[in-house]
C-alpha positions as CSV (number, residue, x, y, z in Angstrom):
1,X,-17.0,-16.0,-90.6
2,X,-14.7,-16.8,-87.8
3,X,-15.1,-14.9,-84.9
4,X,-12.4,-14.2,-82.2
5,X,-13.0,-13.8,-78.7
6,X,-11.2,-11.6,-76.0
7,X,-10.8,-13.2,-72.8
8,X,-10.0,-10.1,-69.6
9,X,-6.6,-10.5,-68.2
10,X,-6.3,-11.9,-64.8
11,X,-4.8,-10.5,-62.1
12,X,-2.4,-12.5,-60.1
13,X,-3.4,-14.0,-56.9
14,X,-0.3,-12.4,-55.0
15,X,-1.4,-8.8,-56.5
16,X,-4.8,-9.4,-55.0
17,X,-3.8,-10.3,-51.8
18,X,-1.3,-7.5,-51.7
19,X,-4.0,-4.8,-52.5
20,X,-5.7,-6.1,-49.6
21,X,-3.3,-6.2,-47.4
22,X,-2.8,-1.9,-48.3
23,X,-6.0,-1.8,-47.8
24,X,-6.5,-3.5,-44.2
25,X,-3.4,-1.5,-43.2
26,X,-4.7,1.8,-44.4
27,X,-8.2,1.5,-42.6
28,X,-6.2,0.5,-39.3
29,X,-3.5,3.1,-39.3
30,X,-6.7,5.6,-39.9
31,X,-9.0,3.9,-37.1
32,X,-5.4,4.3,-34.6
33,X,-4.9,8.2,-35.6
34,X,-8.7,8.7,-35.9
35,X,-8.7,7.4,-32.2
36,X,-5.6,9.0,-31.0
37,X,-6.8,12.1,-31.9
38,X,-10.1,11.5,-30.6
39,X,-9.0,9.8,-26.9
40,X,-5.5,12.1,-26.5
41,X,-4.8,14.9,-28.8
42,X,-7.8,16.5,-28.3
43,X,-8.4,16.6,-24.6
44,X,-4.3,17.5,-24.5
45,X,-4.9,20.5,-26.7
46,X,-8.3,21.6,-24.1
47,X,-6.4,21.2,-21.2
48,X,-3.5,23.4,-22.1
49,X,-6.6,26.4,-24.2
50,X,-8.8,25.8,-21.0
51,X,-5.4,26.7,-19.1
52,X,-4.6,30.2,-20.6
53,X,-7.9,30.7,-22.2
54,X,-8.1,34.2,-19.7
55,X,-4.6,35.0,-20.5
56,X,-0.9,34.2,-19.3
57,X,-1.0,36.5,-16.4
58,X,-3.8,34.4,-14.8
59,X,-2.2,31.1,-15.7
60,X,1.1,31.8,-13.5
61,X,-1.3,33.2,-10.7
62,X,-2.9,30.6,-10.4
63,X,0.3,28.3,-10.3
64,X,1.9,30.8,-7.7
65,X,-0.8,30.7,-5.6
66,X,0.2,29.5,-2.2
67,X,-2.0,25.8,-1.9
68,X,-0.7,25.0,-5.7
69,X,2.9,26.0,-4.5
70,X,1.9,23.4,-1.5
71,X,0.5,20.8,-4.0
72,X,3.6,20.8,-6.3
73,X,5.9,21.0,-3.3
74,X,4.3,17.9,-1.8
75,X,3.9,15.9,-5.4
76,X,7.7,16.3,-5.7
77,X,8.6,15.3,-2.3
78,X,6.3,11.8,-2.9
79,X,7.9,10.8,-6.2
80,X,11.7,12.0,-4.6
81,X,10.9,9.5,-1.6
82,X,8.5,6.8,-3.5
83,X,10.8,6.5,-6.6
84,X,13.9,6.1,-5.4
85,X,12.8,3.3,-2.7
86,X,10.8,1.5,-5.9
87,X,14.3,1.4,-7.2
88,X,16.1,-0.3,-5.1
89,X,13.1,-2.7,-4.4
90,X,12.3,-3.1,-8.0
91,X,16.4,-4.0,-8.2
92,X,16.4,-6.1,-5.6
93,X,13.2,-8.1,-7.0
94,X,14.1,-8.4,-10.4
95,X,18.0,-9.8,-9.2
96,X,16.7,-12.3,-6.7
97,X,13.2,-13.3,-9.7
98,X,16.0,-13.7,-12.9
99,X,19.3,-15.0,-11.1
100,X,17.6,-17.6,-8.6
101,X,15.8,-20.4,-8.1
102,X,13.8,-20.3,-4.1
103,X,10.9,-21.2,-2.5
104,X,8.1,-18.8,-3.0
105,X,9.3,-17.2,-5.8
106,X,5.8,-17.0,-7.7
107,X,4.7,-15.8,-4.8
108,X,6.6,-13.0,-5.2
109,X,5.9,-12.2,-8.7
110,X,2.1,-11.9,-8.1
111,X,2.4,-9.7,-5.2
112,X,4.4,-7.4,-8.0
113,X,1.9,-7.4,-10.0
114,X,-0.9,-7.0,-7.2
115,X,-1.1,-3.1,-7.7
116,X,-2.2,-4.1,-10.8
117,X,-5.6,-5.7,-10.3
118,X,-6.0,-4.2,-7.2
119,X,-7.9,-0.8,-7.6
120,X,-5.9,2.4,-6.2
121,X,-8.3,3.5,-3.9
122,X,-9.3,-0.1,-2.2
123,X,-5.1,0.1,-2.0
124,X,-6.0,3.3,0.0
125,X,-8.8,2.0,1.8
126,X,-6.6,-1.2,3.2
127,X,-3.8,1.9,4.5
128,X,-6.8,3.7,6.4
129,X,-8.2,0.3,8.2
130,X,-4.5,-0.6,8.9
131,X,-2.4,3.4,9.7
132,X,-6.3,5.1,10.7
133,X,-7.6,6.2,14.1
134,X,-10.2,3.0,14.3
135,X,-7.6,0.6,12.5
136,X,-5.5,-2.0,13.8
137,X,-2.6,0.1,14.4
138,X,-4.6,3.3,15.1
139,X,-4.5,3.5,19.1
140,X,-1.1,2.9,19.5
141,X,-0.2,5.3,17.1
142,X,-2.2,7.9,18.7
143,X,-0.5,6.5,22.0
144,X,2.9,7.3,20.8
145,X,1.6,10.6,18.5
146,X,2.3,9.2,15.0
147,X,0.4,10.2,12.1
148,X,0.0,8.4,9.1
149,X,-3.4,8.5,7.8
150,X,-3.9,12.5,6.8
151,X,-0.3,13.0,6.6
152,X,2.8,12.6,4.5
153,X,4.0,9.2,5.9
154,X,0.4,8.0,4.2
155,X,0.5,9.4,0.9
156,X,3.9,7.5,0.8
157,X,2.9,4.3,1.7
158,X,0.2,4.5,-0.7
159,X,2.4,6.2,-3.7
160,X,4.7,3.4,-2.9
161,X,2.0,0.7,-3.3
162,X,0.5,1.2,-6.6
163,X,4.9,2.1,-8.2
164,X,6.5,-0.6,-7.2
165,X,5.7,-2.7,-10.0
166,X,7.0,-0.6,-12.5
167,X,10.7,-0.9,-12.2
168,X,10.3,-4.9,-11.4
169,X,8.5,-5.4,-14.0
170,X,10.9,-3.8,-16.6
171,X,13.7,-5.6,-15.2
172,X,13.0,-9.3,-14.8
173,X,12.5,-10.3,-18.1
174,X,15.4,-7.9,-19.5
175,X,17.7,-9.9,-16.7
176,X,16.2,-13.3,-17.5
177,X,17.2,-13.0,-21.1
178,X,20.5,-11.6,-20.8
179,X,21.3,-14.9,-18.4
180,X,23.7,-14.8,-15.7
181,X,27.0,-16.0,-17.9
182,X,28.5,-12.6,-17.3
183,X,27.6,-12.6,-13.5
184,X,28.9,-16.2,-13.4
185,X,32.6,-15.7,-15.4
186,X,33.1,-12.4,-13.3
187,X,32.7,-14.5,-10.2
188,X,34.9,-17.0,-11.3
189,X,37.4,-14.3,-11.8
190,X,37.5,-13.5,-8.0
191,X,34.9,-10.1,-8.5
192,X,33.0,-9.7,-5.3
193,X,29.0,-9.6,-5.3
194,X,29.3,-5.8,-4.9
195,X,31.6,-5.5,-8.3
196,X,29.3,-7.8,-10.2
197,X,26.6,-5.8,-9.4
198,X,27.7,-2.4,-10.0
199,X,30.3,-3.8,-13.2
200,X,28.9,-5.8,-15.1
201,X,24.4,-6.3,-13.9
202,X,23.9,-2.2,-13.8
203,X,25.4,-1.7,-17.2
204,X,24.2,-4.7,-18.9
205,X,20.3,-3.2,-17.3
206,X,20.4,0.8,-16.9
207,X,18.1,1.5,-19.9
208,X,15.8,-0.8,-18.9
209,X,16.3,0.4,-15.2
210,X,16.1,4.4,-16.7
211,X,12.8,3.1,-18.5
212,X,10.9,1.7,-15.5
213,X,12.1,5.0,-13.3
214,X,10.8,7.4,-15.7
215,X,6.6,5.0,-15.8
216,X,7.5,4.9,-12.0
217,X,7.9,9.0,-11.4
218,X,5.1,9.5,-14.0
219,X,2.3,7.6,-12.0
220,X,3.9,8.7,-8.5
221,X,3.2,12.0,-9.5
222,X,-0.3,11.6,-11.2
223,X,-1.5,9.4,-8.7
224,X,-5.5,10.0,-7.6
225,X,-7.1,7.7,-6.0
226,X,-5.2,5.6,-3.6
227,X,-3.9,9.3,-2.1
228,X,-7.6,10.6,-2.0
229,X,-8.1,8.4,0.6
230,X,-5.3,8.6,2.8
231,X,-4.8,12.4,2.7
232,X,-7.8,13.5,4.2
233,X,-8.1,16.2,1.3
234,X,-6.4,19.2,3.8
235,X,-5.7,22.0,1.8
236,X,-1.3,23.6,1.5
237,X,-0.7,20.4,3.9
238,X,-2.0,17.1,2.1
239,X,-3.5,18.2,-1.7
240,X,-0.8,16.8,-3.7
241,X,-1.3,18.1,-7.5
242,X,-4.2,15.9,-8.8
243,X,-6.5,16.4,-5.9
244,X,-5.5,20.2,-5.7
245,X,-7.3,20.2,-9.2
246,X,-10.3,18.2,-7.9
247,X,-10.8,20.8,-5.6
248,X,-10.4,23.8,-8.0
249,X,-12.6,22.1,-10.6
250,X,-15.3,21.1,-8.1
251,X,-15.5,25.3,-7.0
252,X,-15.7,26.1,-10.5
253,X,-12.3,27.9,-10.6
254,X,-11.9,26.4,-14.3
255,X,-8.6,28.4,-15.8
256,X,-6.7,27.6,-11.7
257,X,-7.8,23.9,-12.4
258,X,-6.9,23.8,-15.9
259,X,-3.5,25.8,-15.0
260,X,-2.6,23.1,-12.9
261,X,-3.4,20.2,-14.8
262,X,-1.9,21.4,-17.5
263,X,2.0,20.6,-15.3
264,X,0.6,16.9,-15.5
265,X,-0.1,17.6,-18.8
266,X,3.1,18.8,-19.3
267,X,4.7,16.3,-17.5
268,X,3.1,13.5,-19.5
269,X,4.9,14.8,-22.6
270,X,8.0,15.2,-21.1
271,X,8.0,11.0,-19.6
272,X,6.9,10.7,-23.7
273,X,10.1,12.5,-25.0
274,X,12.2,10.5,-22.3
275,X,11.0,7.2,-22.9
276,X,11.2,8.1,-26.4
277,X,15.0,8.7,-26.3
278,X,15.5,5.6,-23.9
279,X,14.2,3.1,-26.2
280,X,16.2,4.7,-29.2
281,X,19.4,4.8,-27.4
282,X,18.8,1.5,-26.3
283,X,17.9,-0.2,-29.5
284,X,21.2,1.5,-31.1
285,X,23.4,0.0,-28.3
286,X,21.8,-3.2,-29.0
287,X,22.4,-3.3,-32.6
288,X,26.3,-1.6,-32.5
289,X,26.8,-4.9,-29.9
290,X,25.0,-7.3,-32.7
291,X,23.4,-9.1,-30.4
292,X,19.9,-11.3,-30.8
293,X,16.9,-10.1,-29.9
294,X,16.5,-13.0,-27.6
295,X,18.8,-15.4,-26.0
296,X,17.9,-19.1,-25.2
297,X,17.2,-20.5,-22.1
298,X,20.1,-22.8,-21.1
299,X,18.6,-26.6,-20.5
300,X,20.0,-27.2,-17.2
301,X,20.2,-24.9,-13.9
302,X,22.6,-22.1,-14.0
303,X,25.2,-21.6,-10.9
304,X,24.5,-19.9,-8.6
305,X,26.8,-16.8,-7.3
306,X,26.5,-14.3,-4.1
């Protein structure tokens, strides 16, 4: 009697592998939302039920009382002074880094990214032995009246220090991959430095300039520790918002802290929706003008132009 055998169908190699990859992709997408909500979502959500947790009529209170109106009066006026001179630093760095070729130049680019691996508060620290009373500059400040250390000029000089990298950094490799052909044909056209810049450079760069201002504003205005150290902590004259909350938390006035933090809170989402909308604008510009995503680098030196 002859006797048949069966032999189980093989799956192909390429439907194994794909089943794995679904897999693998599953399991991270889940670890990345398990650990957003974990890490973000979660203490978000606390902040803003710790915040009104006695009721809406306490939560405004709390914001209108008159050292939080002092804290966000004084966090606005930092960012509307540290921003804006990032801006024209970051500018002026990422022109000079992308369109030419000088002598310290990567000098330059690790002293951008100093505030980076330089902690905030050692950044604050450095102000204090410079600006304070027993610092290098301290007597002849005192000499001539001029406060630094405990005062507004302080915070700004340490605000400013741990921005500026922001808006550099966004623009130099953005402007060293768009080259300087454009630059280099409108100077040959007769266009002054001046028309370049604000003609053909700002256009070619203002989402990725718009990008870097909107990090910049969000960490001038959530800045901790470098200003805990040069703002002596005085209460309506030197608390900017963050250390207004330290304050409120450390006296165990919970729902005023939480009120508080929730505006960071609040003003994290916001820089979220706008950077958002900035990188979807930009992406649809860059597909409607068809360009690459990256250009190459020419082989030999580009001309220089003023």
């Amino acid at each position: 009697m002859a006797t048949v055998t069966t032999q189980a169908p093989t799956i192909p190699r390429h439907n194994r592998n794909t089943t794995e990859s679904r897999r693998v992709q599953v399991l991270l997408v889940s670890l990345a939302l398990a650990f957003m909500l974990l890490f973000v979502l979660l203490p978000l959500i606390a902040v803003f039920a710790e915040a009104f947790r006695k009721g809406v009529a306490l939560y405004f209170e709390a914001l209108r009382e008159p050292d939080a109106l002092a804290a966000i009066k004084l966090t606005l006026l930092i960012a509307a002074i540290s921003v804006p001179l990032n801006l024209v630093f970051g500018v002026a760095a990422a022109w000079a880094i992308a369109k030419f070729e000088f002598r310290g130049k990567q000098l330059l680019i690790s002293l951008i990214d100093l505030p980076f691996s330089v902690s905030p508060v050692v950044a604050g620290l450095i102000y204090v032995l410079v600006f304070g009373a027993h610092g290098w500059l301290g007597p002849w400040l005192q000499a001539h009246d001029i406060k630094i250390i405990f005062a507004v000029p302080g915070i700004v000089l340490a605000t400013v220090f741990v921005t500026f990298p922001f808006v550099a950094r966004e623009l130099i490799p953005l402007m060293q991959a768009q080259g300087s052909e454009e630059e280099v044909a409108a100077r040959v056209l007769g266009a002054s430095g001046w028309q370049i810049f604000w003609r053909v450079t700002l256009p070619n760069i203002k989402w990725g300039l718009l990008y870097g201002v909107i990090l910049c504003n969000a960490r001038a205005m959530g800045e901790f520790g470098a200003v805990s150290v040069v703002s002596g902590h005085i209460r309506g004259l030197t608390n900017t918002i963050p250390l207004h909350v330290e304050i409120l938390y450390n006296e165990y006035n919970f729902v005023a802290a939480f009120a508080c933090a929730s505006l960071l809170a609040f003003l994290a989402l916001v820089t979220l929706v706008l950077k958002s909308w900035v990188e979807m604008r930009s992406a649809k510009e860059f597909q409607a003008a068809d360009l690459p995503p990256e250009r190459p680098q020419p082989l030999a030196p580009e001309p220089r132009f003023v």
